[in-house]
N, C-alpha and C positions, 0 to 999 in steps of 0.2 A: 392811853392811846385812844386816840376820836377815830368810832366804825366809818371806813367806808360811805359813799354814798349808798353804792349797791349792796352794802350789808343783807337789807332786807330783800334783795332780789334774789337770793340764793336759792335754788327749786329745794322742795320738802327733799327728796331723794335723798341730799345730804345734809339736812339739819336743818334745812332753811335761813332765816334770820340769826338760830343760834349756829349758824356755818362757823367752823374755827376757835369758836368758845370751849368747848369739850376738856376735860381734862382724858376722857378715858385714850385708852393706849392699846394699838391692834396686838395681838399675843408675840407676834414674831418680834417687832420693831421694840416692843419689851428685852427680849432675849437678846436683840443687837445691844440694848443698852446694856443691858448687865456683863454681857461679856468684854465691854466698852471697860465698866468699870472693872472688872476683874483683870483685865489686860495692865489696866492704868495702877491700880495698888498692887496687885502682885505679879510685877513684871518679868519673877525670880521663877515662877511658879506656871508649869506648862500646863494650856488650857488643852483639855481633852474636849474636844468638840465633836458630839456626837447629833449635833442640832439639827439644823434647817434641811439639809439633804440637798446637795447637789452632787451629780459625780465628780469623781476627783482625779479623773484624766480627761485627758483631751480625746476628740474623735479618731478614731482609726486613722493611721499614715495613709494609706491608699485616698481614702476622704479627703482627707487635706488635701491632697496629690492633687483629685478631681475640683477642688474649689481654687486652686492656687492657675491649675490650668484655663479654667472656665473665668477667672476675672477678670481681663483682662481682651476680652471676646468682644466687638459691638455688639455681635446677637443677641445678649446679655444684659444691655444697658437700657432697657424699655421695662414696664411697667407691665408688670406678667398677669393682672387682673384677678380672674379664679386660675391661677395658675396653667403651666404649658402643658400639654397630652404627655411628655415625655414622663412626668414625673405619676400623672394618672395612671400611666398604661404600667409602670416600674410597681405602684402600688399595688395594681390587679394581679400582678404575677405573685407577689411578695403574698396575698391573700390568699390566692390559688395553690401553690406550697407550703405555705404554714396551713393553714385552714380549711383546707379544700371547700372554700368560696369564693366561684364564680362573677365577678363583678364585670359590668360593665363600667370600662373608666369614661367614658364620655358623660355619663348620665349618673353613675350613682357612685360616683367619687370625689370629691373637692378639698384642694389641698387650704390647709389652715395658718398664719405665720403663730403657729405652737397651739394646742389645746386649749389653754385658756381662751386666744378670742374667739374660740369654737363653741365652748362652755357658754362666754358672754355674750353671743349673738344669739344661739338656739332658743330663748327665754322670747327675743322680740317676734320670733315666725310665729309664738304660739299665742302670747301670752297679752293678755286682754285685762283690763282694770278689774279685778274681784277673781280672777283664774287662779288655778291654787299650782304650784309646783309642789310635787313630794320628793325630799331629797333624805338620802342616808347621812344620818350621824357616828358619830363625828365624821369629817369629810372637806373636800373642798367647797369653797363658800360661794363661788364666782356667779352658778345658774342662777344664785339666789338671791344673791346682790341685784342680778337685772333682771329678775323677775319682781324685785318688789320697785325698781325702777319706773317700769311698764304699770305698777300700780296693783300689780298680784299679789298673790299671799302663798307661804311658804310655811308646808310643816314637814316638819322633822318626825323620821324613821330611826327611833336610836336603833344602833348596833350594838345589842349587849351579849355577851358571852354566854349567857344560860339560851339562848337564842343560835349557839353558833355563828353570829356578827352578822343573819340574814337578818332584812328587817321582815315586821310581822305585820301582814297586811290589816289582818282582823283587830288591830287596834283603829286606825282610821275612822276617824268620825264620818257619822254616812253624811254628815251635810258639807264634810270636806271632798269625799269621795267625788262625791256627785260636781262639784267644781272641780276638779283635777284634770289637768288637760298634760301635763307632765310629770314623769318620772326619772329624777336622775340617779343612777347606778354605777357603782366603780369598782370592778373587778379585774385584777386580784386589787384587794382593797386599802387604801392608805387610809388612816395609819394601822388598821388589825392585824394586815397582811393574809388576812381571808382571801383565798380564790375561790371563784365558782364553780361547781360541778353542772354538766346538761342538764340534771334533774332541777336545778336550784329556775336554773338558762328558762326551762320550760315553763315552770312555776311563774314568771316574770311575764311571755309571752299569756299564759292562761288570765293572767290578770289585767294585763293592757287590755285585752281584745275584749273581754267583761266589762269596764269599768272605760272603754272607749279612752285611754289613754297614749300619749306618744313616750318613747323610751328613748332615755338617751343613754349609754353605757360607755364610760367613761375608762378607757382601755389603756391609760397610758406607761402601765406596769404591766400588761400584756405576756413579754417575753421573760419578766423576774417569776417566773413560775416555778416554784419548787416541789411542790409534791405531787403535781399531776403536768400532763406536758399542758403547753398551753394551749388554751380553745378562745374562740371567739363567741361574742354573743348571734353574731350571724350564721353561725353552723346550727344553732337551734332553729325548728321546722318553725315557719310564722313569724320569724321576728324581724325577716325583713318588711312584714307586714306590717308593721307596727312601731319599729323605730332605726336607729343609726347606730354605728358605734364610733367614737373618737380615739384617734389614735398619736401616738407622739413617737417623734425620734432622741427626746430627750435622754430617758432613761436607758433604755436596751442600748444605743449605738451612743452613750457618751457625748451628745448633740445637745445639751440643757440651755446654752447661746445662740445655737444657730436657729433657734425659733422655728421647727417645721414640724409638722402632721401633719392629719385628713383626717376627714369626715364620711365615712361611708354607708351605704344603706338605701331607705326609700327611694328612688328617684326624686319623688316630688318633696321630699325632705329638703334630701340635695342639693335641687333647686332654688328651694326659700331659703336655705342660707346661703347661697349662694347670690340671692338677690340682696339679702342683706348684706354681704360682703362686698358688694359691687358701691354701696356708700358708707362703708367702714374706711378702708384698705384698698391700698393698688396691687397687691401680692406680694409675696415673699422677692424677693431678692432673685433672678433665674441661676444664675451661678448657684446658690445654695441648695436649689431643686434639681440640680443636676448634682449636685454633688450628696443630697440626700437617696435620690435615686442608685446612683453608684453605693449607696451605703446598704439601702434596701435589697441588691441584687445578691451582698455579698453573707450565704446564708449565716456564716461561723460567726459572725461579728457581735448580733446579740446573746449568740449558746458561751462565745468567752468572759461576756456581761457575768450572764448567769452562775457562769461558773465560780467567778471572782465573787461577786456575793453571798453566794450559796454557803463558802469556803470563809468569810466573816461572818455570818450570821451569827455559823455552827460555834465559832469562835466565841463568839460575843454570847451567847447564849450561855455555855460553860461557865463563861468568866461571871455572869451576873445571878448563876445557879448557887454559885461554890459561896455567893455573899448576902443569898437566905432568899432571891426575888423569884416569884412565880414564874416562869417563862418558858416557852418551847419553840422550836423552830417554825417563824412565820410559813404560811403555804406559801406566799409568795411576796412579789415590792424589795424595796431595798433596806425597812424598817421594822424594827421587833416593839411591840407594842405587849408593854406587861405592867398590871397595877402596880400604882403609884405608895411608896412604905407611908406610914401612918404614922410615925414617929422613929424616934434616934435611940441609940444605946443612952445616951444624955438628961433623956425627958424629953428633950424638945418634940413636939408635936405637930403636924401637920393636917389642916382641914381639909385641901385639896392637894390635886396633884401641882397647879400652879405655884402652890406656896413653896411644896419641895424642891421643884425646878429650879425657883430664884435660892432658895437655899444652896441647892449644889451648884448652881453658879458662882456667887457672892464668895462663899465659904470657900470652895474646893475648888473649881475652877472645872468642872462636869459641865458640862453644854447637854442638855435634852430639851424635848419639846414637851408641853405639857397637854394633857387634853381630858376635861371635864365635863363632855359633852353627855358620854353615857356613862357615868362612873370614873374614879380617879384612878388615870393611868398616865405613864409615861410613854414616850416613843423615843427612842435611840435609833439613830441612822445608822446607817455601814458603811456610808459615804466617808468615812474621816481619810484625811491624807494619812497615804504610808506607801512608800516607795516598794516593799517587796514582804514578802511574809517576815521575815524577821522583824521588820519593823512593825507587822501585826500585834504578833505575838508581845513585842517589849510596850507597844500601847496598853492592852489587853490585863498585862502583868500590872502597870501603873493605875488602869483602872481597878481594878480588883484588891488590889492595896487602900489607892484611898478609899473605898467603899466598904472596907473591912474596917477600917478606921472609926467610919461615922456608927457602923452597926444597925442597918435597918431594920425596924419593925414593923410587920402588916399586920397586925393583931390590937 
């Protein structure tokens, strides 16, 4: 096949001239496929899918009530910009009860349509050809995709376990330091399920303010907090000095569709994305922001979140204890993150955790995510369909059978 004219006009950002030649394959779009083919040869054979993570109900009835009512409104039907006050001032309350932080929603709140293009904009208010973004590892990738866009450079903070999954500042080369103009942060944290404690909170604030850095803390499992209640990074003294936090209605209130968050924090943060949102995006949907807001008001809706997963975790945790794997209850998020086995009752052997993944796809019909960014680990969601706990438990039981089968070894 004969390239294109514009072939070669493709920006470096994605390949440039070799745009579209790649064989490589993003990790997720991988796991569609395998579970593609495992669907298609063994069609006899139920796939346990503990993979990609999205919730697996729909948004609270009341929610729907408020979107079904609101759609149908002309008030509705215009281009909501940085969003309406209504849904600012619903945020401020929702902060001022959970967190006892004070926001002004006119000025230091701006609704986002979901996290990521909150993630994907923050990168151009800062970030300048040769500027460095520091992000934690393993993690979402989005700040760092458009910060090498803008022409910056990006290093990586692993999260390892002998570390407790903070990253350690004192590795940072000082001629990276000294270019850093961002810090991206996500707590409680995907995929380790590390939350943060104020000591950690503080630590981050002492180091921005040092090192003249902006923070962005990436909050969108917030309310999946298990072992301590949940905090913000903005109840730490200084940190509205210093950066934002991101927040989503995805996870907590069952909303992974309806595309809504904020952005909170500096004013003049705020702002600049707020100017960059103004040639992104028209805003969210206004119907959706009233009916996010009606979601926000209603306190129980993300503590029955919590509660449902808390209650698989624990679950899942047992089930992958009793068949020899490291693991213990995440502090927080929807996903249990435990090294990846190293080989089979079989011989068969594994170099990474990616290798195993496609093996318990292919083979078994196991769905995980794989992640070798700090070490080979797996991450298993809690997200899997199951209509009521019985249906947990008979999932739970199927996995822990086949997984008794293959025989893992981490040695």
């Amino acid at each position: 096949m004969t390239d294109p004219y514009f072939q070669s006009l493709f920006a470096r950002r994605i390949g440039g001239a070799d745009y579209g030649k790649g064989t490589a394959i993003y990790k997720f779009e991988k796991i569609k496929r395998a579970k593609r083919r495992a669907l298609a040869e063994h069609p006899q054979r139920r796939l346990l899918d503990f993979g990609i993570g999205e919730n697996d109900e729909p948004a609270d009835p009341a929610v729907r009530r408020v979107m079904i009512d609101e759609l149908g409104k002309p008030e509705n039907r215009g281009y909501a910009d940085n969003g309406i006050p209504a849904f600012k001032e619903t945020v401020a309350r929702f902060m001022l009860r959970e967190f006892g932080v004070r926001l002004d929603p006119a000025a230091e709140i701006n609704h986002c349509i979901g996290t990521k293009t909150a993630l994907a904009m923050l990168p151009a208010t800062l970030i300048d050809p040769g500027d460095v973004t520091l992000m934690t590892v393993p993690g979402y990738p989005v700040s760092g995709t458009h910060t090498r866009y803008y022409g910056g450079e990006v290093h990586n903070l692993p999260l390892l376990a002998e570390n407790d999954f903070f990253p350690d500042w004192n590795l940072i080369p000082a001629d990276v330091l000294r270019r850093a103009k961002l810090l991206v942060i996500n707590y409680p944290n995907s995929p380790t399920g590390k939350t943060a404690s104020p000591e950690f909170f503080a630590r981050v604030v002492e180091f921005a303010k040092a090192n003249r850095i902006v923070v962005v803390q990436d909050a969108a499992h917030s309310m999946l907090s298990f072992d301590r209640e949940p905090i913000s990074f903005l109840q730490t003294p200084g940190a509205r000095e210093v950066g934002v936090e991101v927040h989503s209605l995805s996870k907590g209130w069952n909303m992974i569709g309806w595309r809504m968050g904020w952005v909170c924090g500096h004013e003049r943060l705020v702002r600049a994305l707020a100017d960059v949102k103004d040639n992104c995006d028209s805003g969210q949907f206004i119907a959706i922001q009233k009916a996010a807001a009606a979601a926000l008001d209603d306190a129980e809706i993300p503590r029955r979140t919590r509660k449902k997963y808390r209650r698989r975790l624990q679950k899942l945790v047992a089930a992958l204890g009793r068949c020899g794997f490291d693991c213990r209850m995440p502090g927080g998020t929807y996903f249990l993150y435990t090294p990846s086995p190293r080989k089979i009752a079989d011989g068969t052997t594994f170099n990474t955790a990616e290798e195993f993944s496609q093996y318990l796809i292919a083979e078994h019909s196991i769905c995980t995510v794989p992640w070798d960014d700090a070490g080979s680990f797996l991450r298993f969601s809690a997200t899997y369909e199951a209509p009521d706990e019985a249906a947990e438990d008979e999932l739970m039981a199927e996995t822990e059978r086949r997984l008794r089968e293959i025989g893992p070894k981490f040695q």
